[in-house]
C-alpha positions as CSV (number, residue, x, y, z in Angstrom):
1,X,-19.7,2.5,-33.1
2,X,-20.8,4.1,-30.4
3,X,-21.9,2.1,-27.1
4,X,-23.9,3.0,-24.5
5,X,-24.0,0.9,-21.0
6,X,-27.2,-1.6,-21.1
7,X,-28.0,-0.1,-17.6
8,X,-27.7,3.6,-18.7
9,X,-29.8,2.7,-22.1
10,X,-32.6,0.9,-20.1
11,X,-33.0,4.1,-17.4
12,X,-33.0,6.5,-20.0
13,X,-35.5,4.8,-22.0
14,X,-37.5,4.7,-18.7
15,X,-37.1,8.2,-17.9
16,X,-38.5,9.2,-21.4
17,X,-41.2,6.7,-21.9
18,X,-42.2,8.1,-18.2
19,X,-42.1,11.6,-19.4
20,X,-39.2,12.5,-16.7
21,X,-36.8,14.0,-19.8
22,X,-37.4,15.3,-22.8
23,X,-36.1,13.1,-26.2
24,X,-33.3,16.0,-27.0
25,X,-32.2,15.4,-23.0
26,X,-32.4,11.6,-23.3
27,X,-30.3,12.0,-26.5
28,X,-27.6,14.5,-25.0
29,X,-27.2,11.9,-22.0
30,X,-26.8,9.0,-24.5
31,X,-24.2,10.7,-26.3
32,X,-22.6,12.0,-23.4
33,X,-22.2,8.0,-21.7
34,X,-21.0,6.7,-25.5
35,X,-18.1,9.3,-25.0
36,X,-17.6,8.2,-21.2
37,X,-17.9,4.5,-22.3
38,X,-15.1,5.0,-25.0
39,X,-12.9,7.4,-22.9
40,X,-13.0,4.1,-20.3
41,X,-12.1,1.8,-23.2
42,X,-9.1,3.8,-24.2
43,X,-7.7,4.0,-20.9
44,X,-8.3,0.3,-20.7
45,X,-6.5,-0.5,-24.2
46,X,-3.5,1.7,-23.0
47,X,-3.2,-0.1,-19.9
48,X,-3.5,-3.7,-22.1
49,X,-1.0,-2.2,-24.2
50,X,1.2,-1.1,-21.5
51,X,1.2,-4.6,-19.8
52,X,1.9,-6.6,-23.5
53,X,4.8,-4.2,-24.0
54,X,6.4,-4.7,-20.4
55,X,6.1,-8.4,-21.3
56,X,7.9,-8.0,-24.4
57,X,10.1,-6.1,-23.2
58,X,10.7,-8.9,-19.9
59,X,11.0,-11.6,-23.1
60,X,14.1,-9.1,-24.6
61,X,15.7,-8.9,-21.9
62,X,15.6,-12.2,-20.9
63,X,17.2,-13.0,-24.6
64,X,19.6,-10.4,-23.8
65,X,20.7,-11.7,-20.6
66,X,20.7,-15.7,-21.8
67,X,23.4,-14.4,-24.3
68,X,25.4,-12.0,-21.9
69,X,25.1,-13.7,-18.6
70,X,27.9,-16.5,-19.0
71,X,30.3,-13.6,-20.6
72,X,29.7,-11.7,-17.2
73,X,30.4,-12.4,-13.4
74,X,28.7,-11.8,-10.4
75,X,29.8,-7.9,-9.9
76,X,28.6,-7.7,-13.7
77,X,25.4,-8.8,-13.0
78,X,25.0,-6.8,-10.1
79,X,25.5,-3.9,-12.2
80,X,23.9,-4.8,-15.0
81,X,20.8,-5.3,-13.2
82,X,20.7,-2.2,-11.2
83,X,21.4,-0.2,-14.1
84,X,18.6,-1.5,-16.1
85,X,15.8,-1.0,-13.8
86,X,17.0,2.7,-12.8
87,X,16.6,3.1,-16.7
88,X,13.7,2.0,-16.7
89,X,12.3,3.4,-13.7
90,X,13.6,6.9,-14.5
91,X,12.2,6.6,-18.4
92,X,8.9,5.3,-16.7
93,X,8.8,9.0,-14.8
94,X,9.8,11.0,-17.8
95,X,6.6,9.1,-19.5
96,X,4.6,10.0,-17.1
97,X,5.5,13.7,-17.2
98,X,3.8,13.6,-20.7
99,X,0.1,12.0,-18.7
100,X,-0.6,10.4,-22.2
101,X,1.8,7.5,-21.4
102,X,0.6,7.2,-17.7
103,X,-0.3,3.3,-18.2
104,X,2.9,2.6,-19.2
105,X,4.5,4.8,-17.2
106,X,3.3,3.7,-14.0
107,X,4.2,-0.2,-15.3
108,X,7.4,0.5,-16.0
109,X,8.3,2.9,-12.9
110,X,7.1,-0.2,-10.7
111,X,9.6,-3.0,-13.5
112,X,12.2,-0.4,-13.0
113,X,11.8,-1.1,-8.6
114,X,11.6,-4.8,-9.4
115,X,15.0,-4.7,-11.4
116,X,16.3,-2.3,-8.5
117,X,15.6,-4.9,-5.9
118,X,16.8,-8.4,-8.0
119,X,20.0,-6.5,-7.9
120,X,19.9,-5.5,-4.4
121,X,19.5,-9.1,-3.6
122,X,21.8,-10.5,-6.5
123,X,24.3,-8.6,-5.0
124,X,25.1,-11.2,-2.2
125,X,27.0,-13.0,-5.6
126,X,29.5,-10.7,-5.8
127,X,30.5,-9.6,-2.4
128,X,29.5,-11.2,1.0
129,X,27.5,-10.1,3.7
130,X,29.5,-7.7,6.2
131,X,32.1,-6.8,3.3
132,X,33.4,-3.4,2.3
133,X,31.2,-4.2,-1.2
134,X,28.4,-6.0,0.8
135,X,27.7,-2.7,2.9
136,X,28.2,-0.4,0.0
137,X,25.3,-2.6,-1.9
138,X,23.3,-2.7,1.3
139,X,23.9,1.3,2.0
140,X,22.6,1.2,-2.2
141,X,19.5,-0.5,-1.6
142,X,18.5,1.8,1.6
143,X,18.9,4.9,-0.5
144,X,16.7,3.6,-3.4
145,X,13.2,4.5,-1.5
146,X,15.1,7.3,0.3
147,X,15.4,8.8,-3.0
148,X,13.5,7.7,-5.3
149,X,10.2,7.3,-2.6
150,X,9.7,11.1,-1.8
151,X,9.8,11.7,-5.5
152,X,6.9,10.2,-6.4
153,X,4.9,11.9,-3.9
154,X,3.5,15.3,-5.6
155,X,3.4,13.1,-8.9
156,X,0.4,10.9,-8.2
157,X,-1.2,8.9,-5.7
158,X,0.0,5.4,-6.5
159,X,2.8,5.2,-7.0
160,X,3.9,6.2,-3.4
161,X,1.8,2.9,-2.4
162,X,4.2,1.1,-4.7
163,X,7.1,2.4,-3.6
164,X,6.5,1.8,0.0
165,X,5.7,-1.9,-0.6
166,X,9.1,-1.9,-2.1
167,X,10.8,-0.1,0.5
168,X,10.6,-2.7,3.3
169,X,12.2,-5.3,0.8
170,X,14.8,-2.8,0.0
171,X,15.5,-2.3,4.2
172,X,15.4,-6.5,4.6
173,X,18.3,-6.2,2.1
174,X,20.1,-3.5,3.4
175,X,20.1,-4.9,7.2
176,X,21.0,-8.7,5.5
177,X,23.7,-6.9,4.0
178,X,25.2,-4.1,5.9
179,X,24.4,-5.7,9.6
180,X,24.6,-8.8,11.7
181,X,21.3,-9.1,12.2
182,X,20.1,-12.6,12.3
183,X,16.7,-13.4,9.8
184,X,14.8,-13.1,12.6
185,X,15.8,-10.2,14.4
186,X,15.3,-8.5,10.5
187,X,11.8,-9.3,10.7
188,X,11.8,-7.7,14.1
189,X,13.0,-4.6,12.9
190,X,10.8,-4.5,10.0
191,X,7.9,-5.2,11.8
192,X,8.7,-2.0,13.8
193,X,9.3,0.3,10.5
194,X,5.4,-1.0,9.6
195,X,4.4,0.2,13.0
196,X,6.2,3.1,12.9
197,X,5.0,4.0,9.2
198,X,1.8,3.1,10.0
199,X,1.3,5.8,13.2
200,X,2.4,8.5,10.7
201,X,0.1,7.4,7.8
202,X,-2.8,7.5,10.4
203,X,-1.6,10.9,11.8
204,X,-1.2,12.0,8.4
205,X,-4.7,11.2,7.6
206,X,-6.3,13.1,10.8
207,X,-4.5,16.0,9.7
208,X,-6.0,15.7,6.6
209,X,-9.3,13.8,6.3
210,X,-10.5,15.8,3.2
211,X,-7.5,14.3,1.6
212,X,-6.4,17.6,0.2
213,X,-2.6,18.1,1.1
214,X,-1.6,14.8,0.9
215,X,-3.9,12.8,-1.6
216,X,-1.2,10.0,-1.9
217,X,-1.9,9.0,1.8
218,X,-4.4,6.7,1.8
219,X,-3.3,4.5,-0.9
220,X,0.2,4.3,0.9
221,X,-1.9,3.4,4.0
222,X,-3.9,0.8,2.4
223,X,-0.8,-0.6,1.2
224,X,1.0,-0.8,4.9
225,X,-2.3,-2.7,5.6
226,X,-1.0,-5.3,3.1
227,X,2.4,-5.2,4.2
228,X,1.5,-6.4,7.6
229,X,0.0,-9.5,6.2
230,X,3.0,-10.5,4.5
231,X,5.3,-9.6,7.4
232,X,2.3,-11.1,10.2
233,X,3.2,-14.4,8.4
234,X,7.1,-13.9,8.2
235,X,6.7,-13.2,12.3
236,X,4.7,-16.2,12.9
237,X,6.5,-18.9,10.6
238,X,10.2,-17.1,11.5
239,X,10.9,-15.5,15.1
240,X,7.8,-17.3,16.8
241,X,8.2,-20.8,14.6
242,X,4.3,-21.1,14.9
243,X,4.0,-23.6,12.4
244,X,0.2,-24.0,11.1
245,X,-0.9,-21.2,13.9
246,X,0.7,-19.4,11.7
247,X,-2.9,-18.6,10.3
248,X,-4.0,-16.9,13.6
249,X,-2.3,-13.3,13.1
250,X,-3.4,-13.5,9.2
251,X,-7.0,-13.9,10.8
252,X,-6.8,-11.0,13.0
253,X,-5.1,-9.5,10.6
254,X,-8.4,-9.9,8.1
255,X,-10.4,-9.0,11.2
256,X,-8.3,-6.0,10.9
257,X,-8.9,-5.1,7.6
258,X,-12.7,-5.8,7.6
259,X,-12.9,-3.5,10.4
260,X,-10.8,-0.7,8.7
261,X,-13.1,-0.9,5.5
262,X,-16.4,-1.2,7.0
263,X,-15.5,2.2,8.7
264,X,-14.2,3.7,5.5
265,X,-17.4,3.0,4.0
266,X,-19.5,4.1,6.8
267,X,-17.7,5.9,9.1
268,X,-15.1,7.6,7.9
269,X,-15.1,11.4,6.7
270,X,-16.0,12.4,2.9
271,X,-12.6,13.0,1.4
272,X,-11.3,9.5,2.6
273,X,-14.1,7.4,1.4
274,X,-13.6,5.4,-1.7
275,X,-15.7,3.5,-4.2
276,X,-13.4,1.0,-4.6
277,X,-13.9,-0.2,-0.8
278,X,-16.9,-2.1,-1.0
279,X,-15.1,-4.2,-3.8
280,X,-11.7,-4.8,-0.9
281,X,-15.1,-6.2,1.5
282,X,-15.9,-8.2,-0.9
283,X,-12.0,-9.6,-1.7
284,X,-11.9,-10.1,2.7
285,X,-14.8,-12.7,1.9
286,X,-13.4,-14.4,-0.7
287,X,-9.6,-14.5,1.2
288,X,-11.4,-15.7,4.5
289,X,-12.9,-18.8,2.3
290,X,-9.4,-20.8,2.1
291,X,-8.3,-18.9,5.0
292,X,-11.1,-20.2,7.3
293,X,-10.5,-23.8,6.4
294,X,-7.0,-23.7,6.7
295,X,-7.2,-22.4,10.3
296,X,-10.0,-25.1,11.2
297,X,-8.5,-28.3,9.7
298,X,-4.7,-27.4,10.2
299,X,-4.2,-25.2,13.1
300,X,-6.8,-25.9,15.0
301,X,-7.2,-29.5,14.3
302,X,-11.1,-28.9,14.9
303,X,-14.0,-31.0,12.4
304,X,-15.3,-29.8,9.4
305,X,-18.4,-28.9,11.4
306,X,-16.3,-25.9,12.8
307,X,-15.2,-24.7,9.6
308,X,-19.3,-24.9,8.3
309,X,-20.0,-22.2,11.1
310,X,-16.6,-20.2,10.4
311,X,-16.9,-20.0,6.9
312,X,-20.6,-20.3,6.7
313,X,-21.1,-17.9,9.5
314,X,-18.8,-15.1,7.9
315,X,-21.2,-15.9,4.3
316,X,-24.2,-15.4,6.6
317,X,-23.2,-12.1,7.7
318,X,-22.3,-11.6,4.1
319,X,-25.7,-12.0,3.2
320,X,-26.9,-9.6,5.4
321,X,-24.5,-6.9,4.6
322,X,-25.3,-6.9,1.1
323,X,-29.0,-7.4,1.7
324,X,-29.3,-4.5,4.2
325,X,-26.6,-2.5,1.9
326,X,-28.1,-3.3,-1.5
327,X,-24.4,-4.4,-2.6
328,X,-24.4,-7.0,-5.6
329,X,-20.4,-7.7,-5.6
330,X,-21.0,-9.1,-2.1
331,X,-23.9,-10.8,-2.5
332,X,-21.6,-12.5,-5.5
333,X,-19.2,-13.2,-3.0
334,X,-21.3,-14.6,0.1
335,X,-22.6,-17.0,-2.2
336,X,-19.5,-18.6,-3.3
337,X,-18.4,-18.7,1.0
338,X,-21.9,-20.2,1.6
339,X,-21.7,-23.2,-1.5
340,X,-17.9,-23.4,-0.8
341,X,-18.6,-24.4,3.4
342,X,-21.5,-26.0,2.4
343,X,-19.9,-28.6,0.0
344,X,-16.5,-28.8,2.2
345,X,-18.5,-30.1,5.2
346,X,-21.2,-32.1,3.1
347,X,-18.4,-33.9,1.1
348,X,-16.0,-34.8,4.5
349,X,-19.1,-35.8,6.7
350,X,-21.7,-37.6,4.6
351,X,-20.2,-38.2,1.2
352,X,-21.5,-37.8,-2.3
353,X,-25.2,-37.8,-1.0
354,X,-24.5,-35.9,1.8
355,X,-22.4,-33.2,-0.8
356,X,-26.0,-33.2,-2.7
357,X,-28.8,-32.7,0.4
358,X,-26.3,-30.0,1.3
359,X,-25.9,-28.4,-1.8
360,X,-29.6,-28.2,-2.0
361,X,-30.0,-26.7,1.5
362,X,-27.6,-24.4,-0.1
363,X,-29.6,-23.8,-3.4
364,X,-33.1,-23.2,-1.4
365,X,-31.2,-20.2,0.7
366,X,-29.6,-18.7,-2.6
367,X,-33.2,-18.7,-4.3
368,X,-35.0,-17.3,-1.0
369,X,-32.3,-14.6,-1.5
370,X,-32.7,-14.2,-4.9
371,X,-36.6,-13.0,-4.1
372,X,-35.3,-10.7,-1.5
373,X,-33.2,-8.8,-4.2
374,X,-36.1,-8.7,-6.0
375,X,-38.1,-6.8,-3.7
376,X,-34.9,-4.1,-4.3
377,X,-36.7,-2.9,-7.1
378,X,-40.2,-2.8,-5.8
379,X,-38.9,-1.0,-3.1
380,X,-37.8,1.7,-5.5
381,X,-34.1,0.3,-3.6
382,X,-30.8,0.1,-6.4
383,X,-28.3,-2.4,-5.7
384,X,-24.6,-0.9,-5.8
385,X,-21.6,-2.8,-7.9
C-alpha cells in the first residue's frame, strides 16, 4: 500500500481544492511522494536490518569466544581479536563497493575499527608497555588509521568521520605502548593532534567551501568538534585534576559548538550548509539541560536560583530562536529546558506547592507560545523540522 506523508496529502489537496494544480498534477505528485516515502522506508529497513545482524553477529562471537577464550592466552587473543575486526572491516568495504549493502557495510566497517582497537588495547596482556612486542603492537595500532583512514576517503563521506574518531584512540594506544609518556602527558599530545587536525580541516574547508573536492570534510570536522569534548574532559579531570570544574571547558566547549552551527545555518557558504544542523541546535539545548545544573550545583556551588536563569535563560533564547526562525524541533526542545529549570528550582526552593505555582507559570508561557505559532500560519509563515 502505498503512503503518502499527512503533510504532503493535506498541501496537495489544498493546492487542488484552490485551483493552483490541476487533478492529473496533484495525482503525479502523489505518486511521485508514495515512491519517495517507500524509497525512505527501504533504506530505513536495511539499516534495521543491518544493526539486528551486527548484533547477531556480536551474540556469535561472543559464544565463540566463551568457548575459545580459556583454550587461548593472552598473545592468542591479541591475535584473534585483531584478525577478526580486519575481516570484518575489510568485508564491510567490499559490501560497500556493491552500494546495495551500504547499511551494513558502513556498520560493519565501523565493528571491524571497534575489534581493531579492543585488540590494540588487549594487547598490553601479552606483552608489556616499552617491550620489543609492546612497541610492535603500539607501531600496529598507529598504522591502522594511517592505512586504513585515507582509504575511506574517495569512498564516501562518513566513514572518514569515523575513522578519525577512531584514530585518536588508536594514537593514545600507540604512545601508552611504544613511549614513556605518562597518562597525562598522552592527553597533552593528543590534545595537540585535535588542534593540529582541526587547522587543516578548517583550511580544507576554505579551500573548498562548495564542498566539491573534498565532500568528506565536513563530517570529519564535525566529528573533531566531538572529539574535543571527550578529550576537554580527559584535560580537565587528568593533567589539570579540576575535579567538578571539570564542567567549565565542556561549557565553552558547547558555547563552541552553538557558535559553529548557528553560523553554518546562517552564515556559512551554500555547499557547506546542512539540513541536519538545525537538528545538532537543537541536541546543544537538550545537552546544556543536565549540563547547566551540573555546573551550578557542583562546580559552582551556586543556588538553584542560578541554575533557573542558566538553564531557563538558554530555553528563553530558545524560544526566540525558533519563534523568529519558524523551527519546530527547537521549539520541542526549549520547552523541555524551560519545564526542566522550572521544576528543578520550584521543587529545591518551595517544595511540592512551590513545584506546582511553578509549573503553572511554566504552562501559561508554553500556551502564550503555542498562539504565537499559530499566527505562523496566518502569516502565510511554515515552521521547519
Amino acid at each position: 500500500m502505498s503512503y503518502v506523508p499527512p503533510a504532503v496529502s493535506e498541501a496537495l489537496e489544498r493546492w487542488e481544492g484552490k485551483a493552483l494544480i490541476t487533478p492529473e498534477l496533484a495525482g503525479r505528485l502523489r505518486r511521485e511522494a508514495a515512491a519517495a516515502s517507500v524509497s525512505g522506508t527501504v533504506r530505513l529497513s536495511q539499516y534495521v536490518v543491518a544493526a539486528t545482524a551486527a548484533i547477531v553477529t556480536l551474540i556469535a562471537g561472543g559464544l565463540f569466544l566463551e568457548w575459545a577464550w580459556p583454550r587461548m592466552d593472552a598473545a592468542a587473543h591479541t591475535w584473534a581479536l585483531a584478525a577478526v575486526g580486519l575481516a570484518v572491516h575489510l568485508w564491510g568495504v567490499r559490501l560497500e563497493m556493491r552500494r546495495r549493502w551500504l547499511p551494513a557495510a558502513l556498520l560493519m566497517q565501523t565493528a571491524g575499527l571497534g575489534l581493531l582497537l579492543s585488540a590494540a588495547i588487549y594487547s598490553d596482556n601479552a606483552w608489556a608497555d616499552g617491550t620489543p612486542g609492546g612497541i610492535a603492537a603500539g607501531i600496529a595500532a598507529l598504522a591502522m588509521p594511517l592505512v586504513l583512514g585515507p582509504w575511506s576517503l574517495r569512498r564516501n563521506v562518513a566513514m572518514p568521520a569515523v575513522h578519525l574518531a577512531f584514530a585518536f584512540g588508536f594514537i593514545a594506544v600507540f604512545l601508552d605502548r611504544a613511549t614513556p609518556l605518562s597518562a597525562d602527558a598522552i592527553v597533552w599530545v593528543l590534545d595537540g593532534v585535535l588542534a593540529g587536525v582541526a587547522v587543516g580541516m578548517v583550511v580544507l574547508l576554505r579551500r573548498d567551501s562548495a564542498g566539491r573536492r573534498h565532500p568528506w570534510a565536513l563530517n570529519a570536522f564535525v566529528m573533531a568538534v566531538y572529539t574535543a569534548a571527550v578529550l576537554a574532559f580527559f584535560t580537565a579531570v587528568g593533567p589539570l585534576d579540576a575535579g567538578a570544574r571539570a564542567a567549565y571547558p565542556l561549557d565553552v566547549w558547547l558555547l563552541m559548538v552553538v557558535a559553529l552551527t548557528l553560523w553554518g545555518i546562517h552564515r556559512a557558504p551554500e555547499g557547506l550548509r546542512r539540513d541536519w544542523f538545525e537538528s545538532q541546535l537543537a541536541l546543544c539545548l537538550l545537552v546544556w539541560i543536565p549540563l547547566g545544573f551540573f555546573t551550578v550545583m557542583e562546580a559552582m556551588k551556586a543556588p538553584s536560583e542560578v541554575a533557573l536563569v542558566f538553564v531557563g535563560g538558554a530555553a528563553v533564547l530558545g524560544f526566540g530562536y525558533a519563534l523568529e526562525h519558524r523551527v519546530r524541533r527547537i521549539l520541542a526542545t526549549s520547552a523541555v529546558a524551560f519545564v526542566a529549570a522550572v521544576w528543578f528550582w520550584a521543587t529545591d526552593r518551595a517544595g511540592a506547592l512551590g513545584a506546582v505555582v511553578g509549573l503553572g507559570l511554566a504552562a501559561a508561557l508554553l500556551f502564550w507560545l503555542s498562539g504565537r505559532v499559530g499566527e505562523w500560519t496566518k502569516k502565510g509563515r511554515t515552521p521547519r523540522g
